[in-house]
FIVO-599023 format. One line per 3 residues: for each residue x, y, z of C-alpha. Coordinates in nm, 2 decimals, always signed. Example, Ala and Ser with C-alpha at 12.3 -4.5 7.8 and 13.67 -1.06 7.14 Angstrom:
BEGIN
+1.23:-0.45:+0.78 ~ +1.37:-0.11:+0.71 $
***
This chain:
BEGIN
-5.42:-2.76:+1.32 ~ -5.73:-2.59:+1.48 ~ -5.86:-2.77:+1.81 $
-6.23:-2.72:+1.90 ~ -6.28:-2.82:+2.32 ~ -6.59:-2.91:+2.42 $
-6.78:-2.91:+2.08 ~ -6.81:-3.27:+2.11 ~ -6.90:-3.53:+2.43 $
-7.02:-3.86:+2.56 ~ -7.22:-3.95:+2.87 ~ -7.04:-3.66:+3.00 $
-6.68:-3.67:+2.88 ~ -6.55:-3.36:+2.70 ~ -6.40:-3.46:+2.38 $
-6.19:-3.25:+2.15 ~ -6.23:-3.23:+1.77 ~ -5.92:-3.16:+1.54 $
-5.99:-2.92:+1.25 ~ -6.22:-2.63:+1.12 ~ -6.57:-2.65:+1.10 $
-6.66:-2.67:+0.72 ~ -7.01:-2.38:+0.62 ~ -7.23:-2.41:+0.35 $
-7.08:-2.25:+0.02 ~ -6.74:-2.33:+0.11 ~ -6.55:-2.59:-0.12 $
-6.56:-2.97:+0.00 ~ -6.22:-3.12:+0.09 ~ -6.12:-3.36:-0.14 $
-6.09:-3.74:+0.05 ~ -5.95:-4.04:-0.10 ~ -6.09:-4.30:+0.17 $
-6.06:-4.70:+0.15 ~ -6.37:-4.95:+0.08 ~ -6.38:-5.34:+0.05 $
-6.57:-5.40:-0.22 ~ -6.75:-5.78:-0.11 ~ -6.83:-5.89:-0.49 $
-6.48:-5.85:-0.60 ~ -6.34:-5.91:-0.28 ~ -6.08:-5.62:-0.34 $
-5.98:-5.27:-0.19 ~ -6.07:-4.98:-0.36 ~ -6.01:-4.61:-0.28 $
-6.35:-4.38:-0.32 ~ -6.22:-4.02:-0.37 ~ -6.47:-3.72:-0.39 $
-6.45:-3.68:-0.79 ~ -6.52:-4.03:-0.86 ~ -6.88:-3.90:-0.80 $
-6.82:-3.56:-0.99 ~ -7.16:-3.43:-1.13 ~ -7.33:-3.60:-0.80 $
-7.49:-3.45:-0.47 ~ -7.28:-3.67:-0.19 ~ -7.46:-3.72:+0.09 $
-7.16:-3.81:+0.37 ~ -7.30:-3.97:+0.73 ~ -6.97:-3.97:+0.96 $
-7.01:-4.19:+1.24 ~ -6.78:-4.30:+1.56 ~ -6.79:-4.67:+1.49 $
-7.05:-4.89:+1.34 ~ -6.98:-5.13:+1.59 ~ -7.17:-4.84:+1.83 $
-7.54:-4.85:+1.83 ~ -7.64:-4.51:+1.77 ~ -7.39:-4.57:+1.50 $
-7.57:-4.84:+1.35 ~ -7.92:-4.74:+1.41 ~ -7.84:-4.38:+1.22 $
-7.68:-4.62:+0.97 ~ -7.98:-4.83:+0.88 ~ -8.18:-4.49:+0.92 $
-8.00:-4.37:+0.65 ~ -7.99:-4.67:+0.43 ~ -8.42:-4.66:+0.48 $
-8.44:-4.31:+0.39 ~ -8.21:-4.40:+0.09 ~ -8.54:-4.54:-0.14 $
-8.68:-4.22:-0.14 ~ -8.35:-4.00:-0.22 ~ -8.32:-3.82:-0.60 $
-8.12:-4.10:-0.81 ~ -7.84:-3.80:-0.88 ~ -7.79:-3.89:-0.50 $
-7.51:-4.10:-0.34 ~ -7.50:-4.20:+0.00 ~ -7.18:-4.28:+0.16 $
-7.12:-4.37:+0.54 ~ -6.76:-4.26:+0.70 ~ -6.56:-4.42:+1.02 $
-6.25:-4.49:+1.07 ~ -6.37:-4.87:+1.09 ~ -6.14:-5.12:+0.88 $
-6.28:-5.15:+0.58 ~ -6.34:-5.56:+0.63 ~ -6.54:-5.48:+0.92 $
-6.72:-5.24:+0.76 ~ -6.83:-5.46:+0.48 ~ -6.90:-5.75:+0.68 $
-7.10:-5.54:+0.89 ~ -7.29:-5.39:+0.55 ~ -7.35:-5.79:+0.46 $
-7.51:-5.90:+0.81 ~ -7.71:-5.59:+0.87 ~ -7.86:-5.58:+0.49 $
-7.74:-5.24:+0.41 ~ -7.63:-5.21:+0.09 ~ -7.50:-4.84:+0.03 $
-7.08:-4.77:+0.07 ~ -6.97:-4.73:+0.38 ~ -6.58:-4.59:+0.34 $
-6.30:-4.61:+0.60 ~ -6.09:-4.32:+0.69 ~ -5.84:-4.54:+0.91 $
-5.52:-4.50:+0.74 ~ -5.52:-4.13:+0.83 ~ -5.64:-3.88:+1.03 $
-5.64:-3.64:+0.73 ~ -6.00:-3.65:+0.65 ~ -6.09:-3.63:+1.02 $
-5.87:-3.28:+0.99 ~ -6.01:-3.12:+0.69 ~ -6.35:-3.20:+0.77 $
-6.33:-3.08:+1.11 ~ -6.47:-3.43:+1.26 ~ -6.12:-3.60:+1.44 $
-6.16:-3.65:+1.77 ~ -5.87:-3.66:+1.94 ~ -5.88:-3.87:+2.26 $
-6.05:-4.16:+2.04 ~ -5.92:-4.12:+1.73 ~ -6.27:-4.20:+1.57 $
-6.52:-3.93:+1.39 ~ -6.75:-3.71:+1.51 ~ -7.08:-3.77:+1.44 $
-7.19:-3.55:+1.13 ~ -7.35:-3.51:+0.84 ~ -7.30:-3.30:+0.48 $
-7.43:-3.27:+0.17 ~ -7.18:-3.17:-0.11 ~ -7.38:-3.07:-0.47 $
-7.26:-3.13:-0.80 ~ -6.98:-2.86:-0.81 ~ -6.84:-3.01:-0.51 $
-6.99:-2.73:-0.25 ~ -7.08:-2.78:+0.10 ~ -7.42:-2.72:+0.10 $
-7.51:-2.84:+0.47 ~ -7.31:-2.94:+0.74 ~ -7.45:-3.06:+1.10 $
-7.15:-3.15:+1.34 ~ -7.38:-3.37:+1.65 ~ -7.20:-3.23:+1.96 $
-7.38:-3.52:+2.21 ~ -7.24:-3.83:+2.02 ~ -7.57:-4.06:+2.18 $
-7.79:-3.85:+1.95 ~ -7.85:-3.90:+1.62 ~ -7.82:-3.61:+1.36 $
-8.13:-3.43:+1.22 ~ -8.25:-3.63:+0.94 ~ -8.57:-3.41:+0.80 $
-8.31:-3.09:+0.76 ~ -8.01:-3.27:+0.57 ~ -8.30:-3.40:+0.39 $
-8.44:-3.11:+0.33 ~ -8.11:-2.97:+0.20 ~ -8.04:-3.26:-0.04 $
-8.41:-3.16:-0.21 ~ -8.32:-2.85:-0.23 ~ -8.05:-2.92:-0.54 $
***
């Protein structure tokens, strides 16, 4: 497996990412990732075709327990109102599921978040593991309707947040 060094940091500490950047035009990696639904109080597992037909907007964070985490979080869910209805929004950590959801409930943010924590595998084929924390790069992609990669932005400094005006630009685009 491919190893990026120095593609991702924090307040100064080099970080190493596991897997190949993904490029616009190249096929999306399927994911079959975990999600507590909180009105039926069950797990489900969201995989990439259950939203066949569908642009997928993916926003990978560390940890929603992280505040840049959260605040891109929210920042998505605000920007959410004013996305095409053939959009869906998911947010991706390697979070437990149950925190995930109760953090969804006390913050008012309504859109999936999904958990990658039982593997590293979508971490690999997205090209977002990093491997001293075993937690996500921050990133964001947009996948259209035939399941392309239409934009990608891997956030190398993980204190910044990614660059909201050209993912949206790219989901107007389709």
């Amino acid at each position: 497996m491919e190893e990026r060094i120095n593609e991702a940091f924090e307040l100064g500490e080099a970080l190493t990412v596991v897997g190949r950047q993904l490029h616009p035009g190249e096929p999306a990696p399927a994911f079959e990732l975990d999600y507590f639904n909180p009105a039926t109080s069950a797990m489900e597992q969201v995989r990439l075709t259950d939203s066949a037909g569908k642009i997928r907007l993916l926003n990978v964070v560390n940890s929603i327990d992280t505040p840049v985490c959260q605040i891109e979080t929210h920042r998505w869910q605000s920007l959410s109102a004013d996305l095409p209805a053939n959009v869906i929004l998911y947010s991706i950590s390697m979070d437990l599921p149950f925190a995930q959801a109760r953090w969804h409930q006390l913050e008012g943010v309504n859109h999936q978040s999904l958990s990658a924590h039982r593997s590293e595998q979508f971490g690999q084929a997205y090209g977002v593991l990093l491997k001293e924390w075993r937690l996500l790069q921050r990133a964001v992609f947009v996948i259209d309707q035939q399941d392309q990669i239409r934009y990608a932005e891997y956030v190398a400094d993980q204190m910044l947040e990614p660059n909201y005006e050209a993912t949206l630009k790219a989901v107007n685009s389709l």
